[in-house]
ZAVOZA-435736 format. One record per residue: residue number from 1; residue in one letter; y, z negated, x negated of N, C-alpha, C in turn. Coordinates in Angstrom, 1 decimal, always signed. Layout:
BEGIN
NODE   pos   code     n_py     n_pz     n_px    ca_py    ca_pz    ca_px     c_py     c_pz     c_px
NODE   NUM      A        Y        Z        X        Y        Z        X        Y        Z        X
...
This chain:
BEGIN
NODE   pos   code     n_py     n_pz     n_px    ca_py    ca_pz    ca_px     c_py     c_pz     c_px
NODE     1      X    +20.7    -35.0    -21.8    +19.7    -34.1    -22.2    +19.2    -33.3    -21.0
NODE     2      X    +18.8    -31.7    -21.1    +19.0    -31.4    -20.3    +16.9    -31.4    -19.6
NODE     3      X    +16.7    -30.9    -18.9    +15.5    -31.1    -17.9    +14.6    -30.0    -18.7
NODE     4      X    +13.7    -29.9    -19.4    +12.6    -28.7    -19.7    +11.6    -28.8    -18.9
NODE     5      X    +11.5    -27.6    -18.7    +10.2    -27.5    -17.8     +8.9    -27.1    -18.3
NODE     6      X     +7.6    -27.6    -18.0     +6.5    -28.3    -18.6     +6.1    -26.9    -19.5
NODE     7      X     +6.2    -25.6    -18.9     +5.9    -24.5    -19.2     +6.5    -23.9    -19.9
NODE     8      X     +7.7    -24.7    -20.7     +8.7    -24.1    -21.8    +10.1    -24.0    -21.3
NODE     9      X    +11.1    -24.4    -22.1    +12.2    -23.7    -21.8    +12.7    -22.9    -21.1
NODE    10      X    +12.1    -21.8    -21.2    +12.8    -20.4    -21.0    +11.9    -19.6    -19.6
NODE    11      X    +11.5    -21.0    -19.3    +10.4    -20.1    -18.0    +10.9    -20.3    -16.8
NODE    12      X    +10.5    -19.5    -15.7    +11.1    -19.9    -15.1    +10.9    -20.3    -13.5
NODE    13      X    +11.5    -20.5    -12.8    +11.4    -22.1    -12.3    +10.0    -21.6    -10.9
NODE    14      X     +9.3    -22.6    -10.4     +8.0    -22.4    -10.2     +8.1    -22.1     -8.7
NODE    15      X     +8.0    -21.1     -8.2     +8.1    -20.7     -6.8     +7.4    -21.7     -5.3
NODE    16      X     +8.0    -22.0     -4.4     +7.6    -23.0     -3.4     +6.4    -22.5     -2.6
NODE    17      X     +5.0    -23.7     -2.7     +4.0    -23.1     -2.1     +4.4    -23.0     -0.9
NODE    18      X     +4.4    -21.5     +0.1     +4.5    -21.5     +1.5     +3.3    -21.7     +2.1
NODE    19      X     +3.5    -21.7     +3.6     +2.5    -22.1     +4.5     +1.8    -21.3     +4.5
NODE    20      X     +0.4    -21.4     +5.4     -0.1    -19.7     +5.4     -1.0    -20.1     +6.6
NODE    21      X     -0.2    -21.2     +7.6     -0.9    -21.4     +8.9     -0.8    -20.4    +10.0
NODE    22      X     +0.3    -19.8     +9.6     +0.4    -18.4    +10.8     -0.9    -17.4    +10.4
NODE    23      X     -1.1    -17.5     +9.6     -2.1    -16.0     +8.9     -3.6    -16.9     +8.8
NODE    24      X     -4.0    -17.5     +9.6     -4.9    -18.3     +9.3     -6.4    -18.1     +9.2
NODE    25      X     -6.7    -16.6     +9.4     -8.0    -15.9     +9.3     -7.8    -15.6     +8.1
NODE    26      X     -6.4    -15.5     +7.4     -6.8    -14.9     +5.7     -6.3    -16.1     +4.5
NODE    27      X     -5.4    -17.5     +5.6     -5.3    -18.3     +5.2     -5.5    -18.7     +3.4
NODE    28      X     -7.4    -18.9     +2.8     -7.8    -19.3     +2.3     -7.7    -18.1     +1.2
NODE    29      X     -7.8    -16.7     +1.4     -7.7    -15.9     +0.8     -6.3    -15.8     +0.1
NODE    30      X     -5.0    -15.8     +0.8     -4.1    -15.8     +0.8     -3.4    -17.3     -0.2
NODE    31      X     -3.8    -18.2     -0.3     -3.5    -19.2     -1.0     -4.4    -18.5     -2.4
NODE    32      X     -5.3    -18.3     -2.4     -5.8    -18.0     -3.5     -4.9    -16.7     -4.4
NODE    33      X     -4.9    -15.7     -3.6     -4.2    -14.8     -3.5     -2.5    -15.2     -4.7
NODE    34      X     -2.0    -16.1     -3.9     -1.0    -16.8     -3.9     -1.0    -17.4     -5.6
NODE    35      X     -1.7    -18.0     -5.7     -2.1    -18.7     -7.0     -2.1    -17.9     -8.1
NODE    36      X     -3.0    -16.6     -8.2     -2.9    -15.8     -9.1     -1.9    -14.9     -9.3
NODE    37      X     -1.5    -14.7     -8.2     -0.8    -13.1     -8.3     +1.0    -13.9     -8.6
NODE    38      X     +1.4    -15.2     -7.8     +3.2    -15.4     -7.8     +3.2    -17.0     -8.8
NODE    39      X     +1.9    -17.7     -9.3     +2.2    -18.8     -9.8     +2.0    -18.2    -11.4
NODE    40      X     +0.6    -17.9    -11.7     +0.1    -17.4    -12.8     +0.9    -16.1    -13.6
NODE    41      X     +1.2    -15.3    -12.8     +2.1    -14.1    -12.9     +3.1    -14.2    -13.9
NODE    42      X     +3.2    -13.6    -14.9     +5.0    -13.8    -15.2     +5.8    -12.8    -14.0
NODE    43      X     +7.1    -13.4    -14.3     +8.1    -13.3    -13.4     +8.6    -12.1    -13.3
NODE    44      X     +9.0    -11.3    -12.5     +9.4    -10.0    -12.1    +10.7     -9.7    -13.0
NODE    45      X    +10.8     -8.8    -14.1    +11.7     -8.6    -15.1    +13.4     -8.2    -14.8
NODE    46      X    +12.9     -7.6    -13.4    +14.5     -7.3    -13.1    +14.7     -7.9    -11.2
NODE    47      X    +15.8     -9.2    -11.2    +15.7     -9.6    -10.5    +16.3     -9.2     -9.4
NODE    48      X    +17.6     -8.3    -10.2    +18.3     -7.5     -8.9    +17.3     -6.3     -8.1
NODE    49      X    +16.8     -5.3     -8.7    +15.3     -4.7     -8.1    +15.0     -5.2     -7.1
NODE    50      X    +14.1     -6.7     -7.7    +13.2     -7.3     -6.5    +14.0     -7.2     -5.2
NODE    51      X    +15.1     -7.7     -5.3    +15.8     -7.8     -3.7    +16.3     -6.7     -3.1
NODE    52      X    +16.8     -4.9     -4.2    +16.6     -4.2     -3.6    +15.5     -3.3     -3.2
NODE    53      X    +14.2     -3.9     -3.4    +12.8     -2.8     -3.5    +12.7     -2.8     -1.9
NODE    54      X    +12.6     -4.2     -1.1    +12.6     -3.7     +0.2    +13.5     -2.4     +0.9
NODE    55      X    +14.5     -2.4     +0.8    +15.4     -1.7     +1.2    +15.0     -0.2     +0.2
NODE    56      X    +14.8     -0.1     -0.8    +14.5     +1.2     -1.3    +13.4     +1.6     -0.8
NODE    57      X    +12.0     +1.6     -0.8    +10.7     +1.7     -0.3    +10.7     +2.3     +0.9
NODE    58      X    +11.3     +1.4     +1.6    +11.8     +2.4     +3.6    +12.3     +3.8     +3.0
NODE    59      X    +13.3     +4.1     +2.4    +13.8     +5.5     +2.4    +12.9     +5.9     +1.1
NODE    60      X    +12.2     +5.4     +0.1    +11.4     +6.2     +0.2    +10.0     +6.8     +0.6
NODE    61      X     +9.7     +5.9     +1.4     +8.9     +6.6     +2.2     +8.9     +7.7     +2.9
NODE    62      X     +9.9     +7.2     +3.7    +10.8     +8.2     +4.9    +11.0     +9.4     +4.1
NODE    63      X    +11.9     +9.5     +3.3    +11.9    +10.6     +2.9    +10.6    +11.2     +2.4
NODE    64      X     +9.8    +10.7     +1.7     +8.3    +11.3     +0.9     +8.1    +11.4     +2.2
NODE    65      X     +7.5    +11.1     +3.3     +7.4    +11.8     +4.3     +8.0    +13.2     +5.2
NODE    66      X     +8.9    +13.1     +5.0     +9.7    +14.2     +5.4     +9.4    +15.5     +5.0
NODE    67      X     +8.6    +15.1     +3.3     +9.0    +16.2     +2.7     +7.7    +16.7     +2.5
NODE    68      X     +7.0    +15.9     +2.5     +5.4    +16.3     +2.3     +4.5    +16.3     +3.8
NODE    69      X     +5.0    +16.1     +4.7     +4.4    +16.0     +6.1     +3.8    +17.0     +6.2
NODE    70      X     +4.9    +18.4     +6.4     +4.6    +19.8     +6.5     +3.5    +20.6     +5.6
NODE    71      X     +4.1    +20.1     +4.3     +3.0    +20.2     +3.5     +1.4    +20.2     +3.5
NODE    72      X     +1.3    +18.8     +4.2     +0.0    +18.2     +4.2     -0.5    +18.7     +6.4
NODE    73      X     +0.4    +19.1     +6.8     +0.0    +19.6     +8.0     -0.6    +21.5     +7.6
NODE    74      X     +0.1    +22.0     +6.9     -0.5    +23.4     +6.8     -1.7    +23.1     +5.7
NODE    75      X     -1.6    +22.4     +4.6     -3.1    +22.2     +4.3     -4.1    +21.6     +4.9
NODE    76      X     -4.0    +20.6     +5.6     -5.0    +20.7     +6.9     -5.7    +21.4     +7.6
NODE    77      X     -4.4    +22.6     +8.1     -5.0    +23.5     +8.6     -6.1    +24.5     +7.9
NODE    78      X     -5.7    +24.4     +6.8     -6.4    +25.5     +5.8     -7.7    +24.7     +5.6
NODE    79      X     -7.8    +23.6     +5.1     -9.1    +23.2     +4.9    -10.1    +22.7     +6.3
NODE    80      X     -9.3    +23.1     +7.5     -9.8    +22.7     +8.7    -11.0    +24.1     +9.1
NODE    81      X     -9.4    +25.1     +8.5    -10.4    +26.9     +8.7    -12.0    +27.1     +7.8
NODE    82      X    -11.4    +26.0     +6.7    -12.6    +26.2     +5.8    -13.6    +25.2     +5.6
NODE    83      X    -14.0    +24.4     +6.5    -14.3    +23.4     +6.5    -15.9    +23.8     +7.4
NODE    84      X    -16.1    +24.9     +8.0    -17.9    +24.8     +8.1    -18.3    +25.5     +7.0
NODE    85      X    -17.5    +26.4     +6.1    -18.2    +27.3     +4.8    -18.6    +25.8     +3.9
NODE    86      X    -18.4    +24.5     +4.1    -19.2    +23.3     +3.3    -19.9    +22.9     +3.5
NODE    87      X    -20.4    +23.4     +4.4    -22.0    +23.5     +5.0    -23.1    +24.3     +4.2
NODE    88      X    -22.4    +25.2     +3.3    -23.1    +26.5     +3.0    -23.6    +25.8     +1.7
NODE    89      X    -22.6    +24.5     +1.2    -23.2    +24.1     +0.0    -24.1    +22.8     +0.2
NODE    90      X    -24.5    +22.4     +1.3    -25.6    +21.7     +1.1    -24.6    +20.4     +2.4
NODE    91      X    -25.3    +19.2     +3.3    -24.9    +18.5     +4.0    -24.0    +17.7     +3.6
NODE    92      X    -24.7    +17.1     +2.3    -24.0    +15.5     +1.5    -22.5    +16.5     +1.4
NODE    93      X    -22.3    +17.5     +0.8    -21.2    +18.0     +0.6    -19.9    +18.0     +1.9
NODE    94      X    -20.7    +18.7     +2.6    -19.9    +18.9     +4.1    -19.5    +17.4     +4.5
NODE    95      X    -20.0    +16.6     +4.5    -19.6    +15.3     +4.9    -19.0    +14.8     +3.9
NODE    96      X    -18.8    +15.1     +2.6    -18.0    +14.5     +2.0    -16.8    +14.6     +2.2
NODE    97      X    -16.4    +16.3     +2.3    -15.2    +17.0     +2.8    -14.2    +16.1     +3.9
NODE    98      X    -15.2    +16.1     +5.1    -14.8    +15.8     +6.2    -14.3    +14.5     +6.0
NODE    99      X    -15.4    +13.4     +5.1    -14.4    +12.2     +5.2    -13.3    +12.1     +4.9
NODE   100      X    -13.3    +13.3     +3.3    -12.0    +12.9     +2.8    -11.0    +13.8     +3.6
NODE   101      X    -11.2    +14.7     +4.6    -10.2    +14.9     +5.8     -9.7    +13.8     +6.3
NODE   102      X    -11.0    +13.3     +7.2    -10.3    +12.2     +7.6     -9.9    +10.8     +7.2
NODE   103      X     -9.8    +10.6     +6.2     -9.3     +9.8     +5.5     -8.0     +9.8     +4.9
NODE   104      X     -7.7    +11.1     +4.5     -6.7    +11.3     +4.2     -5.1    +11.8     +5.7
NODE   105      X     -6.3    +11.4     +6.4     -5.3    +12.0     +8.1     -4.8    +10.7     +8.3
NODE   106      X     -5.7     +9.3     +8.2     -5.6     +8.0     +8.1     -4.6     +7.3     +7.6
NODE   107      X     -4.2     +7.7     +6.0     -3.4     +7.5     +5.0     -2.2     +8.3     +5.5
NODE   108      X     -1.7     +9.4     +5.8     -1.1     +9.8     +6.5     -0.3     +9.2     +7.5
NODE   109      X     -1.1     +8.2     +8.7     -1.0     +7.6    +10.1     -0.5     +6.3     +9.7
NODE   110      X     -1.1     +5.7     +8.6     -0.9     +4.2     +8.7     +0.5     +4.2     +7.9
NODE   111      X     +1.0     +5.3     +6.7     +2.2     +5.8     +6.4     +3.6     +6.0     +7.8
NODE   112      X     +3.5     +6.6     +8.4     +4.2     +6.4     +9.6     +4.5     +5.5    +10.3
NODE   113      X     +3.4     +4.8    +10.1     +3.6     +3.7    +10.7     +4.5     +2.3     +9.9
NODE   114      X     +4.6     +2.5     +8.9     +4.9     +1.5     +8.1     +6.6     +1.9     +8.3
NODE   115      X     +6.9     +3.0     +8.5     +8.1     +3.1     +8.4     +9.4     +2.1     +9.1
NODE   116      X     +8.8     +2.1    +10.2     +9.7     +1.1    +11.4     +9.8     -0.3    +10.9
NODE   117      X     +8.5     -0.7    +10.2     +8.6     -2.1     +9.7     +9.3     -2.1     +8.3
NODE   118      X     +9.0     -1.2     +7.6     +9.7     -0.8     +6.2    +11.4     -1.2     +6.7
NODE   119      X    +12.0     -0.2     +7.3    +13.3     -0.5     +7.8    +13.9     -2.1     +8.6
NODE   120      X    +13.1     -2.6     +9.2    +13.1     -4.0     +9.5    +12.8     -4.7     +9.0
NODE   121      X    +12.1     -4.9     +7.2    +11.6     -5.4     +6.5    +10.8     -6.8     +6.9
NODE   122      X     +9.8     -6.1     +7.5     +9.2     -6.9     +8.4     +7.5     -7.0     +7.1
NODE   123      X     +6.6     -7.5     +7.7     +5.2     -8.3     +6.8     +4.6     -6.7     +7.2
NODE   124      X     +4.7     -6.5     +8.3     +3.8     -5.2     +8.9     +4.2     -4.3     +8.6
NODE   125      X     +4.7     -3.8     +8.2     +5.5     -3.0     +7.5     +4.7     -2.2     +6.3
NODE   126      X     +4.8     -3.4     +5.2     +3.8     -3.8     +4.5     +2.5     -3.9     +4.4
NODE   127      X     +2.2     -4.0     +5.4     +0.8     -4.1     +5.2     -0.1     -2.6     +5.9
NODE   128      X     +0.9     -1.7     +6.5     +0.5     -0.6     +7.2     +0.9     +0.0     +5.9
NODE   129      X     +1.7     +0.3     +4.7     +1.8     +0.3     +3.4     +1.1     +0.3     +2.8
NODE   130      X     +0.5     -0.4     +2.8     -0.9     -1.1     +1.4     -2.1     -0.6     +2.7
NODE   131      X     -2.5     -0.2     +3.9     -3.5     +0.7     +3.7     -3.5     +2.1     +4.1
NODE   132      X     -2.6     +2.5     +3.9     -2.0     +3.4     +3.6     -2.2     +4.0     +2.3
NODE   133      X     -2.2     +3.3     +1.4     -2.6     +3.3     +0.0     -4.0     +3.2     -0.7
NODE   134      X     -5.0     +1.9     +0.9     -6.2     +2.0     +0.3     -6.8     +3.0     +0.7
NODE   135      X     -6.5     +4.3     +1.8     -6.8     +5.1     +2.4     -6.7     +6.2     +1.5
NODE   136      X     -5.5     +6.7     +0.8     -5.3     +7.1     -0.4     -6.4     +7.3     -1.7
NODE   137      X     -6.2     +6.3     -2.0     -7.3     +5.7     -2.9     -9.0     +6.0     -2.5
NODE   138      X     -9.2     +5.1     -1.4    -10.5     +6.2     -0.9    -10.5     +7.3     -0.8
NODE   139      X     -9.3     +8.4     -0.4     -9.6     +9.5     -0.3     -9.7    +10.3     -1.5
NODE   140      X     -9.1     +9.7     -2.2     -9.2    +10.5     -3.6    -10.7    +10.0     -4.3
NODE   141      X    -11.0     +9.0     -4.1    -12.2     +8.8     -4.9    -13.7     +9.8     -4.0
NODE   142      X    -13.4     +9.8     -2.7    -14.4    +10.9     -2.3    -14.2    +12.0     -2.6
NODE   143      X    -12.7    +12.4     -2.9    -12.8    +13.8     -3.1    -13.2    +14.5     -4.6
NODE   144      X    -13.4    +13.3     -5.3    -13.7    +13.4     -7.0    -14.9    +14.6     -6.5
């Protein structure tokens, strides 16, 4: 008879708690983290994907970089030229501007930066990725 697992037949098989003594400032977060997101989770639908997403992600970045760099360097410029006439609409405004300048210069930086680790498929990589993203994310929510 063959072995079922407690969670049904067809599930599948329960991923090994790692350590999380290297990371040990986010340790407790990261176990928890851990719990919800890779135990509770159903399983990633396409398994060939998962193992090529690292390797895809670097070139896409790199490239979405490449292509929008330029892009996002002459819009800069433009909202840089126009950037004391948001003065004209009141403070809270002008400083909204500017965060989401710089915020979005940020998202930008920590993108570049991910690239080298992206290619080495390294943790940091990753994680200059995701704030990258929360940089994003804030910048867009300022700029509502």
């Amino acid at each position: 008879m063959e072995h079922v697992n407690q969670r049904g037949p067809l599930a599948a098989p329960q991923p090994k708690q790692p350590s999380f003594e290297p990371y040990s400032r986010y340790a407790d977060l990261e176990r928890w983290l851990f719990t919800y997101l890779v135990e509770k989770a159903p399983s990633f639908p396409f398994p060939e994907l998962k193992e090529k997403l690292p390797t895809y992600m670097a070139w896409i970045n790199a490239i979405g970089l490449a292509i929008f760099f330029p892009i996002y360097l002459v819009a800069s410029l433009v909202r840089t030229l126009f950037a004391p006439l948001t003065f004209l609409s009141g403070f809270t405004s002008a400083a909204m501007y500017i965060a989401h300048m710089a915020l979005s210069a940020c998202a930008v930086y920590c993108s570049i930066r991910a690239i080298s680790g992206l290619f080495k498929k390294t943790r940091s990589g990753w994680t200059w990725l995701l704030y990258s993203e929360l940089f994003n994310v804030l910048s867009m929510a300022i700029g509502l």
